[in-house]
Structures are given as structure tokens and as C-alpha cells.
Backbone atoms as SQL, in Angstrom:
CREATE TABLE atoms (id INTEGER PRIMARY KEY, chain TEXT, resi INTEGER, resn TEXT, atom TEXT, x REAL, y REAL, z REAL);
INSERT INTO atoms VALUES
  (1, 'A', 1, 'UNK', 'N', 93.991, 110.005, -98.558),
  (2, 'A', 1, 'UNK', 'CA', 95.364, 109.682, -98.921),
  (3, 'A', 1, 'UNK', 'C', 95.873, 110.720, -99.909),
  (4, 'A', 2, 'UNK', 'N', 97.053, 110.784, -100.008),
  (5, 'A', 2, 'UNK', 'CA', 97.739, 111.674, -100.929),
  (6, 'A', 2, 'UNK', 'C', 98.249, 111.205, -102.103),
  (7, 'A', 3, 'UNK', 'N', 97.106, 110.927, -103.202),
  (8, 'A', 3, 'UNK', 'CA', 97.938, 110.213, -104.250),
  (9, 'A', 3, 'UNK', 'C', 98.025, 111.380, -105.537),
  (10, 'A', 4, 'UNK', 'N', 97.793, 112.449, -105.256),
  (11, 'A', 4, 'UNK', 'CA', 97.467, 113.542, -105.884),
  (12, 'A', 4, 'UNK', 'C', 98.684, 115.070, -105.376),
  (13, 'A', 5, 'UNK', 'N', 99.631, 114.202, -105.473),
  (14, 'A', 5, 'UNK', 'CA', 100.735, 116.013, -105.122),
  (15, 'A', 5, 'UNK', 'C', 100.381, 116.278, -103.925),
  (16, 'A', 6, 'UNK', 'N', 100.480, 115.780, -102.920),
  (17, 'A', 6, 'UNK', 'CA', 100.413, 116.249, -101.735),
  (18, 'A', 6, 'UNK', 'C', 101.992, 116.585, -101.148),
  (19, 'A', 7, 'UNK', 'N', 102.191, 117.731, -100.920),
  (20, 'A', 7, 'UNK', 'CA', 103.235, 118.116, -100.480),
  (21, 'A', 7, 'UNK', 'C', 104.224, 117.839, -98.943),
  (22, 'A', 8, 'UNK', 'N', 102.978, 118.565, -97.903),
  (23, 'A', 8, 'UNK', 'CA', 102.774, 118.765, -97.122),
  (24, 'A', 8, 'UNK', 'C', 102.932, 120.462, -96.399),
  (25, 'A', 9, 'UNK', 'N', 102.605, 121.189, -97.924),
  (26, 'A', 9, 'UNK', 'CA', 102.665, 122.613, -97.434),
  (27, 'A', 9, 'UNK', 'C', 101.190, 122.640, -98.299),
  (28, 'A', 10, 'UNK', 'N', 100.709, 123.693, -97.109),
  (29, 'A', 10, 'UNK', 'CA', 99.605, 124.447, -97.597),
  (30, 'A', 10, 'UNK', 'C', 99.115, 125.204, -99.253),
  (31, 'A', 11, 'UNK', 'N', 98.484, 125.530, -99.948),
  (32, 'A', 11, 'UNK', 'CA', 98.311, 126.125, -100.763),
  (33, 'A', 11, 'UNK', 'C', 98.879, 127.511, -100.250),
  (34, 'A', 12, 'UNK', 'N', 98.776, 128.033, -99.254),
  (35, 'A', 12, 'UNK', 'CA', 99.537, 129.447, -98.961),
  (36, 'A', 12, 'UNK', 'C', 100.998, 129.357, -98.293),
  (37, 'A', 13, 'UNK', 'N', 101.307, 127.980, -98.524),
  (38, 'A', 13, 'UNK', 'CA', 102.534, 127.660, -98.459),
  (39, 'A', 13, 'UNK', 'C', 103.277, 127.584, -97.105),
  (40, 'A', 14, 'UNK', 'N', 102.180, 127.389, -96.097),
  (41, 'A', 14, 'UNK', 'CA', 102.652, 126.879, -94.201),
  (42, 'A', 14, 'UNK', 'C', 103.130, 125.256, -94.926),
  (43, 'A', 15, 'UNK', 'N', 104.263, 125.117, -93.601),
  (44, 'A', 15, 'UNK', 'CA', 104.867, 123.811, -93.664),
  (45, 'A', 15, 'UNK', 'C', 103.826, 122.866, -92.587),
  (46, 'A', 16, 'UNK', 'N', 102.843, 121.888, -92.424),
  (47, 'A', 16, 'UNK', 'CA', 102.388, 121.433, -92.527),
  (48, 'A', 16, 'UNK', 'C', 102.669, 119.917, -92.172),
  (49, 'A', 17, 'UNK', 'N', 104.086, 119.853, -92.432),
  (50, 'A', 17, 'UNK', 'CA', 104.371, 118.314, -92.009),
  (51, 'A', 17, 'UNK', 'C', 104.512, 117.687, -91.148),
  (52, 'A', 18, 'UNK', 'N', 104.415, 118.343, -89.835),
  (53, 'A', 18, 'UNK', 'CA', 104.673, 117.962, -88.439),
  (54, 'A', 18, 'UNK', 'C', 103.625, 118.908, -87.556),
  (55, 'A', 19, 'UNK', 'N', 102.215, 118.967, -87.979),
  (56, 'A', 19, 'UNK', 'CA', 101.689, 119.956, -87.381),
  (57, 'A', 19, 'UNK', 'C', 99.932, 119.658, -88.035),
  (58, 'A', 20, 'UNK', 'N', 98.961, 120.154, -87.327),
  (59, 'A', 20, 'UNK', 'CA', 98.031, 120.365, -87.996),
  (60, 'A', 20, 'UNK', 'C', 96.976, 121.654, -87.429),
  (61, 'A', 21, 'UNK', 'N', 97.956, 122.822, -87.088),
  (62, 'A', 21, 'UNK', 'CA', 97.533, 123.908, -86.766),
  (63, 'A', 21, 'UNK', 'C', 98.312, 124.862, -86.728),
  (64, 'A', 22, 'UNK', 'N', 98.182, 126.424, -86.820),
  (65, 'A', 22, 'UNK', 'CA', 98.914, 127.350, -87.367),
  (66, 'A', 22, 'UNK', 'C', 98.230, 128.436, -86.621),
  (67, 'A', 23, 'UNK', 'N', 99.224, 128.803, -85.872),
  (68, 'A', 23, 'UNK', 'CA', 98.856, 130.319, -84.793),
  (69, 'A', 23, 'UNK', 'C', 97.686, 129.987, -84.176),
  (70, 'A', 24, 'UNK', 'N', 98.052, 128.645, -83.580),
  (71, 'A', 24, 'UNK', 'CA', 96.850, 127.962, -82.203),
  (72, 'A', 24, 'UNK', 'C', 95.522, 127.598, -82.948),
  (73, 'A', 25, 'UNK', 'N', 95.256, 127.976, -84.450),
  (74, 'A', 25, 'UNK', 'CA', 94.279, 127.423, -84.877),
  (75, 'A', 25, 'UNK', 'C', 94.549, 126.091, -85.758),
  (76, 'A', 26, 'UNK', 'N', 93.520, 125.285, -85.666),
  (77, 'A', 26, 'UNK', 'CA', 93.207, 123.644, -87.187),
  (78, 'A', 26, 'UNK', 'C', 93.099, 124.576, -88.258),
  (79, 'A', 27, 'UNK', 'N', 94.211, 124.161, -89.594),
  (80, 'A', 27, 'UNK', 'CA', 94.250, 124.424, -90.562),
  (81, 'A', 27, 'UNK', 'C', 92.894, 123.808, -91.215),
  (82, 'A', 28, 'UNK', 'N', 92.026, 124.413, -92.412),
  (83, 'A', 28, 'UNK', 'CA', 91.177, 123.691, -92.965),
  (84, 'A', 28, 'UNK', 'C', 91.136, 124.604, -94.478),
  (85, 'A', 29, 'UNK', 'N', 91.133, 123.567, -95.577),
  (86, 'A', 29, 'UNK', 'CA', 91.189, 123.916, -97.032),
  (87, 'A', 29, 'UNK', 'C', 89.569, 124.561, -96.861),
  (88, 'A', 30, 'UNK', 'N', 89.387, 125.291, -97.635),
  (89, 'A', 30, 'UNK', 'CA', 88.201, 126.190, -98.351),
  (90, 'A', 30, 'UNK', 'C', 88.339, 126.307, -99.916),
  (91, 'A', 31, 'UNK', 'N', 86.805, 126.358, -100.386),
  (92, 'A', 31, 'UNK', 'CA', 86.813, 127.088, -102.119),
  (93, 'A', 31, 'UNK', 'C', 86.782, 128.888, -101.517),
  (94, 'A', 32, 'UNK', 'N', 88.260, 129.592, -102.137),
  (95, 'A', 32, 'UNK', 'CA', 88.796, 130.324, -101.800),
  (96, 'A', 32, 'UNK', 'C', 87.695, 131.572, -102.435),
  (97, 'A', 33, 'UNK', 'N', 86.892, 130.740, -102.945),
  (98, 'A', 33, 'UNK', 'CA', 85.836, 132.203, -104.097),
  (99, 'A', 33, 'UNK', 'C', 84.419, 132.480, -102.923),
  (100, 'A', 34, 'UNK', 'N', 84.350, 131.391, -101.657),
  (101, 'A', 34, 'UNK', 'CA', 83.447, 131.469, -100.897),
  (102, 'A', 34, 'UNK', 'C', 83.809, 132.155, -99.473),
  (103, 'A', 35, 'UNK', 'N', 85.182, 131.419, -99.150),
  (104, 'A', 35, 'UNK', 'CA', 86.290, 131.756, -97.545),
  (105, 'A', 35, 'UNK', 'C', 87.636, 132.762, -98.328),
  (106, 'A', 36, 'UNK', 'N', 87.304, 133.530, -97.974),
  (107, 'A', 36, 'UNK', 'CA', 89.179, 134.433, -98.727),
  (108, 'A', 36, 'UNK', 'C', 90.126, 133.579, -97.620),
  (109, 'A', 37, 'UNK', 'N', 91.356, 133.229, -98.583),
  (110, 'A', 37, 'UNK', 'CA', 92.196, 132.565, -97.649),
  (111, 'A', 37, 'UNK', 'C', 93.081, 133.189, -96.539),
  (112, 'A', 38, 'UNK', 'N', 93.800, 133.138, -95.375),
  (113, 'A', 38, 'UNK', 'CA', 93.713, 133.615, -94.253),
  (114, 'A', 38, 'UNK', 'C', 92.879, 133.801, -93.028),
  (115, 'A', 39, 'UNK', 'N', 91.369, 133.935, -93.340),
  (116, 'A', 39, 'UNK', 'CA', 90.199, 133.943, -92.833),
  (117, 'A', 39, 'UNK', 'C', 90.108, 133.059, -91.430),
  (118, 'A', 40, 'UNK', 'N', 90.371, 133.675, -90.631),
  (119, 'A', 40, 'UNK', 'CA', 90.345, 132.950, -89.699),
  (120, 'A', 40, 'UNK', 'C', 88.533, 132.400, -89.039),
  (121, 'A', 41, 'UNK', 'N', 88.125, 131.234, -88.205),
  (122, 'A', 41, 'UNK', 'CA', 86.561, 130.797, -88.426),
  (123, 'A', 41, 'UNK', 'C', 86.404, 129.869, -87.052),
  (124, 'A', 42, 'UNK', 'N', 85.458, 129.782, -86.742),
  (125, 'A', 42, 'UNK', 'CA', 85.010, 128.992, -85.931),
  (126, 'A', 42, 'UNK', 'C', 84.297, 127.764, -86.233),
  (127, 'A', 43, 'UNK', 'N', 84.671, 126.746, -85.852),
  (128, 'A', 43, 'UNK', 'CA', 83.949, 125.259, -86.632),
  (129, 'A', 43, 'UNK', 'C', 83.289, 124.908, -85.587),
  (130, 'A', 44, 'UNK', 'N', 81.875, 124.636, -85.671),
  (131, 'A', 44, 'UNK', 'CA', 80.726, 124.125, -84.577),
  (132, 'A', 44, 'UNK', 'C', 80.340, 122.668, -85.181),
  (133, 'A', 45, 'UNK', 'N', 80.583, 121.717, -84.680),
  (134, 'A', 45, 'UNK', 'CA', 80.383, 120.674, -84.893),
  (135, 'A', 45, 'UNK', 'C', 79.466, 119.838, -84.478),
  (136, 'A', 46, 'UNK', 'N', 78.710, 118.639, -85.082),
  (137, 'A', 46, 'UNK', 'CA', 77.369, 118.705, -84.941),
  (138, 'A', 46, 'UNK', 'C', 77.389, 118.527, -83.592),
  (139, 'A', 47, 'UNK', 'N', 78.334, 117.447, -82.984),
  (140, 'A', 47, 'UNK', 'CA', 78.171, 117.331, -81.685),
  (141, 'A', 47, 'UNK', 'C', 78.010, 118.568, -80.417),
  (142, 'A', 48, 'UNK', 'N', 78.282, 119.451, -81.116),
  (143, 'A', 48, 'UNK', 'CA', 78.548, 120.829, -80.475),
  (144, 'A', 48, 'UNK', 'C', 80.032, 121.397, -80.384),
  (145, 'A', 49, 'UNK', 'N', 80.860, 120.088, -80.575),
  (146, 'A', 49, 'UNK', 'CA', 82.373, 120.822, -80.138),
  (147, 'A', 49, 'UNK', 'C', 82.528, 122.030, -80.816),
  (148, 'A', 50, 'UNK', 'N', 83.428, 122.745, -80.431),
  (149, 'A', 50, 'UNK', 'CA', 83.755, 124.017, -81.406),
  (150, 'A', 50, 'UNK', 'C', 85.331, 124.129, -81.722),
  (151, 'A', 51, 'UNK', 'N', 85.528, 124.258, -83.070),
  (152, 'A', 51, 'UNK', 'CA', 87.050, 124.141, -83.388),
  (153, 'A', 51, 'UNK', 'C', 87.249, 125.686, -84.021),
  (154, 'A', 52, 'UNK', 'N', 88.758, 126.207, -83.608),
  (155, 'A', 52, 'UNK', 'CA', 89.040, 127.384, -83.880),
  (156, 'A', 52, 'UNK', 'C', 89.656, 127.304, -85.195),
  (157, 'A', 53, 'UNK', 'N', 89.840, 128.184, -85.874),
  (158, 'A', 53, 'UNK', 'CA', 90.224, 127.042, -87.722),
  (159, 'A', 53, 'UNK', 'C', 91.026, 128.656, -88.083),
  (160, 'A', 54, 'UNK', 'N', 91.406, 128.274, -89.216),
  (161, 'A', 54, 'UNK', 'CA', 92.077, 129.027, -90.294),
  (162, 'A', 54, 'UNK', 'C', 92.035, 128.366, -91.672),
  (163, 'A', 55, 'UNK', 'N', 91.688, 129.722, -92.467),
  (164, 'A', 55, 'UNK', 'CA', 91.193, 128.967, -93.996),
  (165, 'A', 55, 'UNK', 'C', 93.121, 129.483, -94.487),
  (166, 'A', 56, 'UNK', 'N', 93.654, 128.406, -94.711),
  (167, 'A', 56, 'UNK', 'CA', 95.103, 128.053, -95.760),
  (168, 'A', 56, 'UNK', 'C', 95.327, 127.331, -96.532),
  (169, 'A', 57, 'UNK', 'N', 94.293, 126.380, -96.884),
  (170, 'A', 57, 'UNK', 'CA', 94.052, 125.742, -98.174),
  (171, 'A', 57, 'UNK', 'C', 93.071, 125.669, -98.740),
  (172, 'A', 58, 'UNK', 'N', 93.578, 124.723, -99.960),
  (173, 'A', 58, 'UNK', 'CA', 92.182, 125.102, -100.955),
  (174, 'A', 58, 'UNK', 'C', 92.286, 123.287, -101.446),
  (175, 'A', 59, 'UNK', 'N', 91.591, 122.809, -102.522),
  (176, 'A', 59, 'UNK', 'CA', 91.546, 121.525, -102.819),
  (177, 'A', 59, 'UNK', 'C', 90.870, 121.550, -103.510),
  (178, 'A', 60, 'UNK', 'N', 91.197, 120.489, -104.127),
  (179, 'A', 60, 'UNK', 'CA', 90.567, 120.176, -105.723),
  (180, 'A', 60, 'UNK', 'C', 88.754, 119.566, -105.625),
  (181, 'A', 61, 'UNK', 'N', 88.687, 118.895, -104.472),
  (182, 'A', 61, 'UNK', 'CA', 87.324, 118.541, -104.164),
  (183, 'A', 61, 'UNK', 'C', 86.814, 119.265, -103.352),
  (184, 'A', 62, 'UNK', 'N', 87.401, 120.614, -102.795),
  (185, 'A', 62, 'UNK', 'CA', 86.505, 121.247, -101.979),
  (186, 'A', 62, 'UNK', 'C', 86.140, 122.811, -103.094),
  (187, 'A', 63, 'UNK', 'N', 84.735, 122.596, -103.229),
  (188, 'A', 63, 'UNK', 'CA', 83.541, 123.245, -104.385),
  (189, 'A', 63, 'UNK', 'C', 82.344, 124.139, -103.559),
  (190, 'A', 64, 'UNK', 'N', 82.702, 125.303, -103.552),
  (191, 'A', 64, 'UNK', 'CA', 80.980, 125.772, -102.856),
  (192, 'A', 64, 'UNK', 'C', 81.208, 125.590, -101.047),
  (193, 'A', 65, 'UNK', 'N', 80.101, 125.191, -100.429),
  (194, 'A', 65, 'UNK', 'CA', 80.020, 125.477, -99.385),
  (195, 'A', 65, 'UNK', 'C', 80.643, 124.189, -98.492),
  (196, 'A', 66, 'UNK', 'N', 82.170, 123.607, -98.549),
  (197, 'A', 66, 'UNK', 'CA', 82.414, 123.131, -98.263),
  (198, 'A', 66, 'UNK', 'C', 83.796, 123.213, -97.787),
  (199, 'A', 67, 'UNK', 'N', 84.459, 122.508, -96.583),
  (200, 'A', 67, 'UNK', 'CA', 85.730, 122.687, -95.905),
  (201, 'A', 67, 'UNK', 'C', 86.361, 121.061, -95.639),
  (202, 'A', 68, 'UNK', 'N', 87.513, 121.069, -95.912),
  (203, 'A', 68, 'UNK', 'CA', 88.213, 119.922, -95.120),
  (204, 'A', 68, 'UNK', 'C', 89.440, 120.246, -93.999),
  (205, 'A', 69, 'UNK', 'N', 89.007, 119.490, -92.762),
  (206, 'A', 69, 'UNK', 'CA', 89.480, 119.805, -91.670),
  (207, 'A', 69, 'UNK', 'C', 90.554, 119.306, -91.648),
  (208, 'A', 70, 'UNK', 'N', 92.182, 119.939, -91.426),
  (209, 'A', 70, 'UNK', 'CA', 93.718, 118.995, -91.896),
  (210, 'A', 70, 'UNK', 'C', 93.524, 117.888, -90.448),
  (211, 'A', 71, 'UNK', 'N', 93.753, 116.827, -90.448),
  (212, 'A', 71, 'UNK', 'CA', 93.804, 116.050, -89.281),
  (213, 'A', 71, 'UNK', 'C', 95.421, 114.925, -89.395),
  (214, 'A', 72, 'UNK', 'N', 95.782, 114.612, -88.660),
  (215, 'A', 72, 'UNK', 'CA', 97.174, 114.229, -88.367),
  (216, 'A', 72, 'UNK', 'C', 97.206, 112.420, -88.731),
  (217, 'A', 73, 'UNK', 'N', 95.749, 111.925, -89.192),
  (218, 'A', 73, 'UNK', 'CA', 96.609, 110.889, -89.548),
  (219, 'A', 73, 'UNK', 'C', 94.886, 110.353, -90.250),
  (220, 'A', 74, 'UNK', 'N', 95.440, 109.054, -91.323),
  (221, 'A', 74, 'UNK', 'CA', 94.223, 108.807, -91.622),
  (222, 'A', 74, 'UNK', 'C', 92.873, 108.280, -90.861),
  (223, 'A', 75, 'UNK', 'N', 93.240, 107.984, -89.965),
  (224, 'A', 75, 'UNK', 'CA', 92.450, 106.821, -89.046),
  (225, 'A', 75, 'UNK', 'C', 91.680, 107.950, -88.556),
  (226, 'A', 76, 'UNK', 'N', 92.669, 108.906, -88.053),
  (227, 'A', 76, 'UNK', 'CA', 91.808, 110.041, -87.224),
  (228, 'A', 76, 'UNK', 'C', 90.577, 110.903, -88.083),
  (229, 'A', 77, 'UNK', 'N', 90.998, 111.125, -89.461),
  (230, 'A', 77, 'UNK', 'CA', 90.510, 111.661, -90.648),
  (231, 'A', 77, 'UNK', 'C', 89.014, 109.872, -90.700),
  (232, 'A', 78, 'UNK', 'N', 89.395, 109.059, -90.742),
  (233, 'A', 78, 'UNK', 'CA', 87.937, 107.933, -90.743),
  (234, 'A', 78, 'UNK', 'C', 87.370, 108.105, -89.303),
  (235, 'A', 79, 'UNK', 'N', 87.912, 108.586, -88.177),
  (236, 'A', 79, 'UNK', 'CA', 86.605, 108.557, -87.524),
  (237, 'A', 79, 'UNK', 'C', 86.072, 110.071, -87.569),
  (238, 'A', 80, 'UNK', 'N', 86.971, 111.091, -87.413),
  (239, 'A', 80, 'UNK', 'CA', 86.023, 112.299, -87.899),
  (240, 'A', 80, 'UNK', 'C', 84.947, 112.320, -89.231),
  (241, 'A', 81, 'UNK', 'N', 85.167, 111.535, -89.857),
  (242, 'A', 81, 'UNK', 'CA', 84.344, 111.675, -91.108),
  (243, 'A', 81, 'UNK', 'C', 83.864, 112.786, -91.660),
  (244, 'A', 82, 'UNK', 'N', 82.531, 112.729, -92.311),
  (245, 'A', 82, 'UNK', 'CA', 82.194, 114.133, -92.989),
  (246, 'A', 82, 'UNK', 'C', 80.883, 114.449, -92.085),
  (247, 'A', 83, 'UNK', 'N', 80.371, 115.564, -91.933),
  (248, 'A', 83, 'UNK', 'CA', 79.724, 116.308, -91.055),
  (249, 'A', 83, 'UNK', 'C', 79.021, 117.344, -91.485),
  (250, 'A', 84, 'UNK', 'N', 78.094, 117.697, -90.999),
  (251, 'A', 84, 'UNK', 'CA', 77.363, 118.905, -91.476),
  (252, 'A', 84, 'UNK', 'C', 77.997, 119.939, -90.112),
  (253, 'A', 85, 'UNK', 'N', 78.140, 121.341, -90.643),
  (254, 'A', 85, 'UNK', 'CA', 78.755, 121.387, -89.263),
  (255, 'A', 85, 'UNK', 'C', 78.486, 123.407, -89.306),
  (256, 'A', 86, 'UNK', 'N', 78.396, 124.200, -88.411),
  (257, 'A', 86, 'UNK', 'CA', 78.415, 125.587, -88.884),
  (258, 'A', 86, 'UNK', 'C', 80.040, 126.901, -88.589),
  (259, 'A', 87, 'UNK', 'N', 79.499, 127.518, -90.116),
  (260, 'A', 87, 'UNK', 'CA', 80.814, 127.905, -89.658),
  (261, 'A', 87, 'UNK', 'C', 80.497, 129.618, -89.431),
  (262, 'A', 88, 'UNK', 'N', 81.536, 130.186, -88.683),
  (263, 'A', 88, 'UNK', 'CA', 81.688, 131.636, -88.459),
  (264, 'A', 88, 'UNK', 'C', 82.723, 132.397, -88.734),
  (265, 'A', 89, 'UNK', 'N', 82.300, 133.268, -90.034),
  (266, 'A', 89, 'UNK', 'CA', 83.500, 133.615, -90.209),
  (267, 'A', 89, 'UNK', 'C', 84.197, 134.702, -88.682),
  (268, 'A', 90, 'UNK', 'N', 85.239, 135.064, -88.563),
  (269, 'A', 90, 'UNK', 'CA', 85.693, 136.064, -87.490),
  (270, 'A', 90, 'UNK', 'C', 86.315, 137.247, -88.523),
  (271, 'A', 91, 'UNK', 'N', 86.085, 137.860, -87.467),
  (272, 'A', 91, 'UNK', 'CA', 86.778, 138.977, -87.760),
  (273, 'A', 91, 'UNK', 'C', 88.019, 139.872, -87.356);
């Protein structure tokens, strides 16, 4: 939930409010000192799916080797849950 300044623009400042992807990729926050932001990545998920991503945010609980995936509503955000999952950066 957003009880914390949630805007609905990105830390790099994409509008965000009607969307949860940006130039065909899932937006996902990063600690920007681990992912430089822009960074575009590949998300392998445990199940195997693979999600095409872009690092454009950042967050106050995301520390170290960790990402949150933007998802379009809460329910969808409780069944994705949290995951161990691998990532690649691209180039």
C-alpha cells in the first residue's frame, strides 16, 4: 500500500499511473548503489518465467541485493509475493 508518498511517478520520474511498464519492459525499483538506474534486466523467476524489466525506481525498503516488481494492483502484488528469483543485467 502507499501510505508513504506514493505518487505514482517513478523515482526517475515515468508517469506510472495507468501502466506498469515502460518501453515494453515491468518497471522494478532497485538499491541504485547495486542496479544504476535505467539498467535495463531480465527477471527469471523461480518458476522459470522470465520477465523483461527496467531498473526506474528505487525505495526505501529496497537495500542490497534486492528488487520490487511494480504490479497493477494489490491482490496481484499478494499473489506474486516475494521470491528468490535471478537477475541479468543487459546490456
Amino acid at each position: 500500500m502507499c501510505s508513504e508518498g506514493c505518487t505514482g511517478f517513478t523515482y526517475t520520474e515515468l508517469d506510472v499511473r495507468n501502466t506498469i511498464t515502460h518501453e515494453g519492459r515491468r518497471v522494478v525499483a532497485v538499491d541504485k548503489r547495486v542496479i544504476a538506474l535505467h539498467t535495463p534486466l531480465t527477471i527469471r523467476l523461480a518458476d522459470g518465467t522470465e520477465i523483461a524489466a527496467i531498473a526506474e525506481d528505487v525505495g526505501s525498503a529496497i537495500k542490497g541485493r534486492k528488487l520490487d516488481v511494480l504490479v497493477a494492483s494489490e491482490k496481484e502484488a499478494r499473489q506474486f509475493g516475494r521470491q528468490k528469483v535471478h537477475v541479468k543485467i543487459e546490456n
